[in-house]
C-alpha positions as CSV (number, residue, x, y, z in Angstrom):
1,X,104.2,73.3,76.0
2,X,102.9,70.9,77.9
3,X,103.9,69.1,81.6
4,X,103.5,65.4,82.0
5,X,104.2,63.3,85.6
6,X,103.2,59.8,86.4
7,X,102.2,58.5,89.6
8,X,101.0,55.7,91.3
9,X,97.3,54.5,91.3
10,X,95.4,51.5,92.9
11,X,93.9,50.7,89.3
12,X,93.5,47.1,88.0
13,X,93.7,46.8,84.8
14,X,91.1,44.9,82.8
15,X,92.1,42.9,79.7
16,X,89.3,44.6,77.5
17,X,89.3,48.1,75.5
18,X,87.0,50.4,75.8
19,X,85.5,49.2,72.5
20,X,83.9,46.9,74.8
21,X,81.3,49.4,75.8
22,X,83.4,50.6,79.1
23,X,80.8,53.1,80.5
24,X,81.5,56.8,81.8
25,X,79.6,59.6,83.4
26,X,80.8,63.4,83.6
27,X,80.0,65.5,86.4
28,X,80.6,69.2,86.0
29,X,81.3,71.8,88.5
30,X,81.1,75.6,87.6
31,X,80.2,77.9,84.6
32,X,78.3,77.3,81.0
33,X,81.9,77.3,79.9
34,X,82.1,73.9,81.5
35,X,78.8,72.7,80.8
36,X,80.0,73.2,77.4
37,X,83.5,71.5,78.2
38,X,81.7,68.5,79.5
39,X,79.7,67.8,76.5
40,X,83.5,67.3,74.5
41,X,84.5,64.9,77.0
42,X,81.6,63.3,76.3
43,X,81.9,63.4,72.7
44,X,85.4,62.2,73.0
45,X,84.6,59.3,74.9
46,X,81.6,58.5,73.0
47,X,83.5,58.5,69.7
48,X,86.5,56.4,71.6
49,X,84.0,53.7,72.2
50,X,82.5,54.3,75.7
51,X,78.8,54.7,76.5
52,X,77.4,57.0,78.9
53,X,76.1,54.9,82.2
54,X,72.3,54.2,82.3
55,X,70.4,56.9,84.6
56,X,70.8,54.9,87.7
57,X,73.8,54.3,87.6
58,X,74.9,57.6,86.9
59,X,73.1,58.9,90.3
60,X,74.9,56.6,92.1
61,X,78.3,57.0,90.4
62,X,78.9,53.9,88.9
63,X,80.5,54.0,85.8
64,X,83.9,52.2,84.3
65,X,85.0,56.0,84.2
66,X,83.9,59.0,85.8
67,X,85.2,62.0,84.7
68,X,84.9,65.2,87.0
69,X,85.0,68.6,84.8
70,X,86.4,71.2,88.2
71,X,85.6,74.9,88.5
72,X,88.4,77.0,90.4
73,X,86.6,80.4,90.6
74,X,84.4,79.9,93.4
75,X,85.8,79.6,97.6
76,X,84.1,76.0,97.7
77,X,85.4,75.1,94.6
78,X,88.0,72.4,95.9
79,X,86.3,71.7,99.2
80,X,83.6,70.1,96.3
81,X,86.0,68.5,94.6
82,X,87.5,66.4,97.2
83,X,84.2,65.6,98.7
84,X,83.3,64.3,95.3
85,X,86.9,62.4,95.0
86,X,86.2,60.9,98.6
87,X,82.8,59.3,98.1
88,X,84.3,58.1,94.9
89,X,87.0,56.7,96.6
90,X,85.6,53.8,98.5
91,X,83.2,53.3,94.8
92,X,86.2,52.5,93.5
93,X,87.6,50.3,95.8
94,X,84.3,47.9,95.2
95,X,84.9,48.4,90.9
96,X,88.0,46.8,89.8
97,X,89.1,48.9,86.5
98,X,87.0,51.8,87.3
99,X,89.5,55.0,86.5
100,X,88.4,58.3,88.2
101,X,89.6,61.7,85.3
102,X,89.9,65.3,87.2
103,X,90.0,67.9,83.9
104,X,88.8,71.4,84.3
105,X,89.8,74.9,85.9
106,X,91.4,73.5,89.1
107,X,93.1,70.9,87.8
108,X,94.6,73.5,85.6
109,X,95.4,75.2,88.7
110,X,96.6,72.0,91.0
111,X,98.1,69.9,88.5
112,X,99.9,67.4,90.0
113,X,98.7,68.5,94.1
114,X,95.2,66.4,93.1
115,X,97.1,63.3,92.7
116,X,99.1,63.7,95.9
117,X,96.0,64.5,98.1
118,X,93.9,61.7,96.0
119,X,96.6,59.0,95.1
120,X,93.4,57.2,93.7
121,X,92.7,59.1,90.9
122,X,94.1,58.2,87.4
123,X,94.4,60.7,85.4
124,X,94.3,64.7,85.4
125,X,94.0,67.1,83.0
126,X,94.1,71.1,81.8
127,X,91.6,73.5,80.2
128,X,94.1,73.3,77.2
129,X,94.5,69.4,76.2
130,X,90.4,68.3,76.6
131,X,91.2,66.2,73.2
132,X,93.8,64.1,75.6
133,X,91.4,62.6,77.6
134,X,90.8,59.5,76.2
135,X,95.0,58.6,75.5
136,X,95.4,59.2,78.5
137,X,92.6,56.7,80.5
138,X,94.3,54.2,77.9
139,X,97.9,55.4,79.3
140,X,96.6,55.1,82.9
141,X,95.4,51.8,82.4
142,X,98.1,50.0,80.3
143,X,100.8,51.7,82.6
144,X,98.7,51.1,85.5
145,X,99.9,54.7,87.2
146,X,98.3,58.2,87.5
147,X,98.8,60.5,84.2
148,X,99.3,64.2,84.9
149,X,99.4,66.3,81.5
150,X,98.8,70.0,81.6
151,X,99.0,72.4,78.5
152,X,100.4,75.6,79.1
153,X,98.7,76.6,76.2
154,X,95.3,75.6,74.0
155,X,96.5,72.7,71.9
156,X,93.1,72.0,69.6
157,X,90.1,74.4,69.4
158,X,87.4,72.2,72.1
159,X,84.6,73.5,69.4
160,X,86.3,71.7,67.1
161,X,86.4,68.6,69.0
162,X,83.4,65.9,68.9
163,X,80.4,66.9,71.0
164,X,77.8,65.1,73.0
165,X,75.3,67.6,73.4
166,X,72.5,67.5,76.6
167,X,69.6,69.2,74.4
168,X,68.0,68.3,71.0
169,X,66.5,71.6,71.4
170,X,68.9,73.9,72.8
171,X,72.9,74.2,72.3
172,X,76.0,76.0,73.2
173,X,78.3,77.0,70.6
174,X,81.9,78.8,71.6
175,X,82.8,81.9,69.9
176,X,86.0,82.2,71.6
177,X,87.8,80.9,74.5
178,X,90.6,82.5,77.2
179,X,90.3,86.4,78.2
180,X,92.4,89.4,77.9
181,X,90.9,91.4,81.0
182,X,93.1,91.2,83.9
183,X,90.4,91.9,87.1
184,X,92.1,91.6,90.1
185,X,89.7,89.1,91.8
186,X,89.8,86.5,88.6
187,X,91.7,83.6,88.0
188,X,90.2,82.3,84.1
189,X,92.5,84.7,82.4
190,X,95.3,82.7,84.7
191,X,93.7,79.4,83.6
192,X,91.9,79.5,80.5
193,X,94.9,82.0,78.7
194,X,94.5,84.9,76.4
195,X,92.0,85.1,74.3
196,X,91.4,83.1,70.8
197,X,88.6,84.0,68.5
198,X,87.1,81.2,66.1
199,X,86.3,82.2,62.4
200,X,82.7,83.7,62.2
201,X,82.1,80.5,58.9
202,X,83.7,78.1,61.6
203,X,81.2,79.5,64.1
204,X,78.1,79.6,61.8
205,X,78.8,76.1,60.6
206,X,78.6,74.5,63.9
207,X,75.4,76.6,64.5
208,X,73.3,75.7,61.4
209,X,75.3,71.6,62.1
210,X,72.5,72.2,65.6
211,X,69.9,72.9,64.0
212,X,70.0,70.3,61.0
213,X,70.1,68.0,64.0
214,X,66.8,69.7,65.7
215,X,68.1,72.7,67.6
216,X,65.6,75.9,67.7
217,X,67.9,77.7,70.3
218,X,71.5,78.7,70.4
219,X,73.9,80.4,72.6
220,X,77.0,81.9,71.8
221,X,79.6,81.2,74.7
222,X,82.8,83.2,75.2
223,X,84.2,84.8,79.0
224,X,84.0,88.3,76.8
225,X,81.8,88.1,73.8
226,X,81.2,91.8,72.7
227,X,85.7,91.6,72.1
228,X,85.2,89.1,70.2
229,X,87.0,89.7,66.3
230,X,89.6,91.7,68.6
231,X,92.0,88.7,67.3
232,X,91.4,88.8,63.4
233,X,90.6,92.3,63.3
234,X,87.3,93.3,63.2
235,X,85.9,95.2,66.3
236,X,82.2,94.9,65.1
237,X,82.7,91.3,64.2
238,X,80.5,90.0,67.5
239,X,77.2,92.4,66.1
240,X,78.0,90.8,62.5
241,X,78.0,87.7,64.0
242,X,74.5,88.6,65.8
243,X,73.0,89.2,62.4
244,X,74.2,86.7,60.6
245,X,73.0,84.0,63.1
246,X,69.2,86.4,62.1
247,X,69.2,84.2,58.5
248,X,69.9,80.7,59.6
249,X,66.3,79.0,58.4
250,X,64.9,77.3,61.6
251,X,67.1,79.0,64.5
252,X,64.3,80.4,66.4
253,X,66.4,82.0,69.3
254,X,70.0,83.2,69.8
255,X,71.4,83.7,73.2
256,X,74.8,85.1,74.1
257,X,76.7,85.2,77.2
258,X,79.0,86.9,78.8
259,X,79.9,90.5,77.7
260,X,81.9,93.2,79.4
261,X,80.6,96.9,79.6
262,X,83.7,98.0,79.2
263,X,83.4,96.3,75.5
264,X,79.8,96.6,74.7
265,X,78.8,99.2,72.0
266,X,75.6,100.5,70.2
267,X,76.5,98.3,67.0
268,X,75.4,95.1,69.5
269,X,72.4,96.8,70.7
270,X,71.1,97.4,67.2
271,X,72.1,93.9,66.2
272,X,69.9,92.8,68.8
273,X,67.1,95.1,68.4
274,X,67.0,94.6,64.5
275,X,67.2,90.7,64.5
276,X,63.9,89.0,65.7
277,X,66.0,85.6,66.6
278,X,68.0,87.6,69.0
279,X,66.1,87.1,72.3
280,X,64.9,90.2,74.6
281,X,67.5,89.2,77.7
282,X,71.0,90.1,78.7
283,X,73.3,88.5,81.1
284,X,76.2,91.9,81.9
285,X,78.3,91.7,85.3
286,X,78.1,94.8,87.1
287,X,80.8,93.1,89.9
288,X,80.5,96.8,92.1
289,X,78.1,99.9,91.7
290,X,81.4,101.8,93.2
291,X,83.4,103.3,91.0
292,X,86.1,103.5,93.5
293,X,85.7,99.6,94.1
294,X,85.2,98.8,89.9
295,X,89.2,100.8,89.9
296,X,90.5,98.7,92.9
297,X,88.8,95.4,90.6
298,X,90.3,96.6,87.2
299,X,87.2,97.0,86.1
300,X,87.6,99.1,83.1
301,X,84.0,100.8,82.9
302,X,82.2,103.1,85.5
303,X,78.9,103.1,87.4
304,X,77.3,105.5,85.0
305,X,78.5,103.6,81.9
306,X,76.9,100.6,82.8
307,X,73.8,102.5,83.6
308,X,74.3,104.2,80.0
309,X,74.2,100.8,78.2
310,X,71.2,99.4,80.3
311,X,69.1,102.8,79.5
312,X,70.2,102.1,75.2
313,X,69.2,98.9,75.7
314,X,65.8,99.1,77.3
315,X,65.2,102.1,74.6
316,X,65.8,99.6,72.1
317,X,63.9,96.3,73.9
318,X,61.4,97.8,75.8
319,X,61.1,94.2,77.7
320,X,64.4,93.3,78.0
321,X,65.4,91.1,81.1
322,X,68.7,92.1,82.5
323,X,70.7,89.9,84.7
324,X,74.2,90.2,86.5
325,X,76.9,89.0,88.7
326,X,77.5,91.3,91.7
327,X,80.4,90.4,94.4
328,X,80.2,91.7,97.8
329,X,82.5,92.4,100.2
330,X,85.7,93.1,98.1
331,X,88.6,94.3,100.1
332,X,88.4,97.7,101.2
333,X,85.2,98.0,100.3
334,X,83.4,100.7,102.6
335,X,79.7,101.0,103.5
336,X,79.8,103.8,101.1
337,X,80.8,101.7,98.6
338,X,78.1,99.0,99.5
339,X,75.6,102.0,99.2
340,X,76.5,102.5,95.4
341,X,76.4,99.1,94.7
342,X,72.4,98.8,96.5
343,X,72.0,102.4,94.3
344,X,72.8,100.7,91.4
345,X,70.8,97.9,91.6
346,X,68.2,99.5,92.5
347,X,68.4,101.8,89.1
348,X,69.1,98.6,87.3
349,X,65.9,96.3,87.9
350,X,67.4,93.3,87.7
351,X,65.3,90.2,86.7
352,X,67.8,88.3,88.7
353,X,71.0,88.3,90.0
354,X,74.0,85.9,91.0
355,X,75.1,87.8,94.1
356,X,78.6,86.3,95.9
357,X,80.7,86.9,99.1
358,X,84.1,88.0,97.9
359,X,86.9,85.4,98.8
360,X,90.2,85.4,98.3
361,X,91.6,82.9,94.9
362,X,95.2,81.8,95.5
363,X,97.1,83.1,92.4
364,X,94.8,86.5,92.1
365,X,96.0,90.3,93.0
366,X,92.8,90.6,95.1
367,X,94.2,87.8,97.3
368,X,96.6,90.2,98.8
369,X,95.3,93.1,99.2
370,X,95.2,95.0,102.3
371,X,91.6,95.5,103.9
372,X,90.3,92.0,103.6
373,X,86.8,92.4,105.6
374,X,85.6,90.5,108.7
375,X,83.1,87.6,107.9
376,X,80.4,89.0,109.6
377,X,80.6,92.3,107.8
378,X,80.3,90.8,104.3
379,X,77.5,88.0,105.4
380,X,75.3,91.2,106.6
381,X,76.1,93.3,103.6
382,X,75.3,89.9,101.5
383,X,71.9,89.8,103.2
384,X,70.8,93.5,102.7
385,X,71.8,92.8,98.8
386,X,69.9,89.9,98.8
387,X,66.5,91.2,100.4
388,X,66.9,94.3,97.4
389,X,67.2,92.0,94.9
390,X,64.9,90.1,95.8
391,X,62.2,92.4,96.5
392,X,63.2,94.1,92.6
393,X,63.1,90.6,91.1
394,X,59.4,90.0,92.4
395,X,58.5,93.8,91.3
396,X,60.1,93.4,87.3
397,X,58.0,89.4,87.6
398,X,54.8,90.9,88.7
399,X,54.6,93.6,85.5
400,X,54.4,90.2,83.4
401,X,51.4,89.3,84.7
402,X,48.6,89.8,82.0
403,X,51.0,89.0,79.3
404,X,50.6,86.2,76.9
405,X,53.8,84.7,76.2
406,X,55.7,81.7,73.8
407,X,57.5,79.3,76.4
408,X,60.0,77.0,74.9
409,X,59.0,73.7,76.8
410,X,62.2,72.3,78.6
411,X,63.2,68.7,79.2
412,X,62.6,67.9,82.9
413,X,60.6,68.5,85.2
414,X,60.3,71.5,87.7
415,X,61.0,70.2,91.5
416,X,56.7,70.9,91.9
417,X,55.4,70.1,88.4
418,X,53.6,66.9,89.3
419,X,52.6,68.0,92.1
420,X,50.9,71.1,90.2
421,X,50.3,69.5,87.2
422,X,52.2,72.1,85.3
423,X,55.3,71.9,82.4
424,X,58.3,74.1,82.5
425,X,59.6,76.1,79.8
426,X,61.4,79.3,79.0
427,X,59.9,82.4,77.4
428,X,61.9,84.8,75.4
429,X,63.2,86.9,77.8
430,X,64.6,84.0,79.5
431,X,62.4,83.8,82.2
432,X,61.5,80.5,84.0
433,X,57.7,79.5,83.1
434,X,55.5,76.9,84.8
435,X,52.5,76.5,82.4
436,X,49.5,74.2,82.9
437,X,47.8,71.7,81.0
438,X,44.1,72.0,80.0
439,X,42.0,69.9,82.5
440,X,40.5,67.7,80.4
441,X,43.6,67.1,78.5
442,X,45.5,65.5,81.9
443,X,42.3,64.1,82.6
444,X,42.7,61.9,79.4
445,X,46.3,60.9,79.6
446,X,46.6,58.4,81.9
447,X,50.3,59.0,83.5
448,X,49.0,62.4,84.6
449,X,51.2,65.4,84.3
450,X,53.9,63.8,87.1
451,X,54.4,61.6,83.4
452,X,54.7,63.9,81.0
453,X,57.6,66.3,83.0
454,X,60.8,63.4,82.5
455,X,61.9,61.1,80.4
456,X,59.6,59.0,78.5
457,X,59.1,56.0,80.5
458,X,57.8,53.6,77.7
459,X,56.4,53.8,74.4
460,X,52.8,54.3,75.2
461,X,54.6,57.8,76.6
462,X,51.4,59.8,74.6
463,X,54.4,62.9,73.4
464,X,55.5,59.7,71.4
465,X,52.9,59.6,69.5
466,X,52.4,59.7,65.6
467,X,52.4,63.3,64.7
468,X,48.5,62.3,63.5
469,X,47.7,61.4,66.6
470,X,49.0,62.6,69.1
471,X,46.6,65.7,70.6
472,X,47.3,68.5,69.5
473,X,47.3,70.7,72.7
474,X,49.7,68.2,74.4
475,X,53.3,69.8,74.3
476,X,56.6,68.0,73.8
477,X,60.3,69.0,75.1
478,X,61.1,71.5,72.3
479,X,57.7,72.5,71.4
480,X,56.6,75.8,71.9
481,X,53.1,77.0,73.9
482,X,51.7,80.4,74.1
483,X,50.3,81.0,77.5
484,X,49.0,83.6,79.8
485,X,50.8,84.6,82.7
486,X,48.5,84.7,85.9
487,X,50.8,85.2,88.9
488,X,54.5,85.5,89.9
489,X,57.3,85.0,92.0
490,X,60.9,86.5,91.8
491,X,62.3,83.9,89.8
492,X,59.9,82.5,88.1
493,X,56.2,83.2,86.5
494,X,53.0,80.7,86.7
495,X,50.5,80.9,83.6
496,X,47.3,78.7,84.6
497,X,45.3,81.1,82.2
498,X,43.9,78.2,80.0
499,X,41.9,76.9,83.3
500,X,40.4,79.9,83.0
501,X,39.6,79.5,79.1
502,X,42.6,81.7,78.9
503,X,45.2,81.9,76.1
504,X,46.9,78.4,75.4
505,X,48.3,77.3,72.0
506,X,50.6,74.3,71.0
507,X,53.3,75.0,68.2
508,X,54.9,72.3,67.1
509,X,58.6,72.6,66.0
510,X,61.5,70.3,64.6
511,X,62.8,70.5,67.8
512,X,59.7,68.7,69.2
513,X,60.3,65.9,66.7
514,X,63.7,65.7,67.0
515,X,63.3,65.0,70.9
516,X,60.0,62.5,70.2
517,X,62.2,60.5,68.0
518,X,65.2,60.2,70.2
519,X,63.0,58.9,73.0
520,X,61.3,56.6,70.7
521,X,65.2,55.5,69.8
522,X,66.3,55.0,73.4
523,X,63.3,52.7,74.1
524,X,63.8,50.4,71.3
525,X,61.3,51.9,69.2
526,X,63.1,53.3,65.7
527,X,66.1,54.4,64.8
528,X,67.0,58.4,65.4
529,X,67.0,60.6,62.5
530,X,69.3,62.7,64.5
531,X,71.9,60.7,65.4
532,X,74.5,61.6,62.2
533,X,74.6,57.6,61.7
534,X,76.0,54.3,63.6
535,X,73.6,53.1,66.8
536,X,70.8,54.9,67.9
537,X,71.7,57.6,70.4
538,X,70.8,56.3,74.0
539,X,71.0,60.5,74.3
540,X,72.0,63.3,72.6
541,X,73.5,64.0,69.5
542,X,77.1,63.7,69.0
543,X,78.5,66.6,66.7
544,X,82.1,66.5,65.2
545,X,83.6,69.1,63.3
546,X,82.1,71.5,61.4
547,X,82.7,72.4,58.2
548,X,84.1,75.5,57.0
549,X,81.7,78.4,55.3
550,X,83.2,80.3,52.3
């Protein structure tokens, strides 16, 4: 079921299709869920006939269509959203035939409110219907009014839907979509529906269709991965899954994210232990170290049971890096119950945690509870929570010092890397790693290390050169260097060992290939290998649906 209202919009309407090479941009607010979300749109509107909007113009938001992907979890989450709809507004007026698309969480949530607040916008639509997006722009355009269409339930699979993916290197892939928990505090159940599990052949399929196109990492998406096989059956189909990803040739690392303690069992913690893909890190919520606050929260686990799991896990992974979400500040929650929550975290060494000030989603039990708590009191609890944290964070960085670890090289730069001359990358475990370059080696490349953190600029980019020439201690996005860590901060480690004569090796990988010949493609240079046929990819690769495993 589905509800569909039209209203009017200040929207010219062009003579051409969008065949014409209309461009779009889509900007996402929120959770890897809708990082993962965007990339469909994306791929919908790539395979429609639109191109994404050169760099520039995507920074300055102008595009034929820009389509905003909305997050409805967070307090700011519409304030953000009609900030971005007002400086899009008067963009707009200046762009005849430029259509503005609202999809995501709170348009979910809204519906029709966004078009009555922001009579500008053409078209909005649900969590459910992402495969609608580009009938309706079309519908928007020849009507010349605002489309509103909002499934009340999941009308295509989004995994199975085209895909323009951000990463040669790295990729998401959705195990299941929707949650069956029912915390008090949390509206996705309310938005996203109950959950739906995809086939564990569907799921391997799109995972080995990543890394024929260049992928060494992958992470497996759902709001409650460790339920997942609740649907078709199989309670240990999630540590199955695990080990099967363990014998796709090429898939260096496998990622998951987010399970519920509540849910998690020893079967995952072997499967992760006993398959060397499966990387040494672990994003679990913890949400409250009180009991008494975890039962006001419908948190079906205890303080002790989480502890349990992170003491079989460490047993298991030794150097395992364990994140969380905490929220602060719920209602009626007491200084004792602030206490437990600090004596958790302090029991937990955290690598890092997302810590938030509780506040109140419309729609949610938590909303109307008694015992909502004064600004100030949450904002000082916040800050005690944060200074813990923070000073475990730097502790659990500084035992890596000394260690000699493989950092997947990322695309982009850090915010200091030319500055320091240094590359960023991720090691195993997760961690954010700023490595330098041998000294000799920046001294011979003219664009200096500021060059080599972005985008290729031009061909004589020295990562795009011939594999037989290009030096071999000069690492490319996807490419793999083993470095040793010399100092650290909370959130991130620096390994300048090789200015020291220190470890420093460059492995290269498909991935690193992959991501040489799709710059080489965007500058005019070759066709992309990767690009599953017609134009070269100005970007990433698009991915429809996979095919089905016996």
């Amino acid at each position: 079921m589905s509800s569909t209202t039209q209203s009017p919009v200040v929207t010219a309407r062009p003579t051409e299709e969008p065949s014409s090479q209309r461009t779009y941009l889509v900007r996402t607010l929120g959770c890897q869920m809708n990082v993962h979300d965007s990339e469909h749109m994306a791929g919908m509107l790539e395979q429609a006939g639109y191109t994404r909007a050169p760099a520039e113009d995507e920074a300055a938001s102008r595009a034929d269509v820009v389509v905003i992907n909305t997050c409805a979890v967070r307090e700011n989450a519409a304030t953000r959203l009609y900030g971005n709809l007002g400086q899009l507004a008067g963009i707009k007026a200046e762009r005849p035939g430029m259509q503005i698309a609202v999809g995501g969480c709170l348009a979910q949530k809204d519906r029709g409110e966004i078009v009555s607040k922001a009579p500008w916008v053409d078209v909005v639509f649900g969590t459910h219907n992402l495969d609608a997006l580009p009938v309706l722009l079309e519908r928007a355009r020849h009507n010349a009014e605002a489309q509103v269409e909002i499934a009340e339930s999941l009308q295509v699979f989004p995994s199975t839907l085209p895909t323009r993916r951000e990463s040669v290197y790295a990729g998401w892939v959705s195990i299941s979509v929707g949650c069956n928990n029912t915390c008090t505090f949390c509206i996705v159940p309310h938005l996203r529906g109950k959950e739906r599990d995809r086939r564990p052949g569907e799921v391997l399929a799109e995972v080995e269709a990543l890394v024929a196109a260049g992928a060494v990492e992958v992470t497996l998406l759902g709001q409650n991965v460790n339920s997942y096989g609740v649907e078709f059956g199989d309670r240990g189909a999630f540590a199955k899954l695990l080990r099967a990803c363990g014998t796709i040739e090429g898939l260096e690392r496998v990622r998951f994210t987010s399970p519920h303690p509540a849910a998690f069992t020893d079967d995952v913690i072997a499967a992760m232990a006993e398959t060397p893909n499966v990387m040494p890190s672990l994003h679990m919520p913890l949400q409250s170290g009180s009991d008494r606050v975890l039962r006001a929260m419908r948190r079906s686990y205890r303080s002790a049971k989480f502890l349990g799991i992170l003491d079989r896990v460490r047993a298991a992974m030794p150097d395992a890096a364990i994140t969380t979400d905490i929220i602060v500040g719920f209602p009626g929650e007491t200084e004792e119950d602030f206490r437990e929550t600090l004596r958790v975290v302090e029991a937990s060494r955290f690598s890092s945690a997302f810590m938030f000030q509780y506040s109140p989603r419309p729609g949610t039990p938590a909303a109307t509870m008694d015992e909502q708590l004064p600004k100030e009191v949450v904002q000082e609890r916040f800050e005690r929570l944060m200074a813990l944290q923070e000073r475990i964070a730097g502790e659990e960085a500084a035992r890596q010092v000394g260690r000699t670890l493989d950092v997947l090289v990322s695309e982009g730069a850090g915010k200091k890397d030319g500055a320091t001359h240094r590359l960023s990358g991720r090691a195993p475990d997760n961690r954010l790693v700023h490595l330098a370059l041998p000294t000799d080696l920046l001294d011979d490349v003219a664009a200096g290390a500021a060059g080599l953190g972005g985008a290729p600029a031009s061909l004589d980019d020295p990562r795009l050169a011939d594999i037989a020439a290009l030096d071999p201690r000069l690492p490319r996005p996807g490419d793999v260097v083993t470095v040793g860590v010399t100092r650290s901060a909370p959130h991130f480690l620096v390994a300048d060992a090789v200015l020291d004569g220190g470890a420093y090796a460059v492995r290269r990988t498909r991935s690193g290939d992959a991501w040489a010949q799709r710059e080489t493609a965007r500058l005019g240079g070759g066709e992309d290998e990767h690009a599953h046929g017609g134009a070269p990819s100005a970007g990433p690769v698009v991915l429809g649906m996979p095919s089905l495993r016996g």
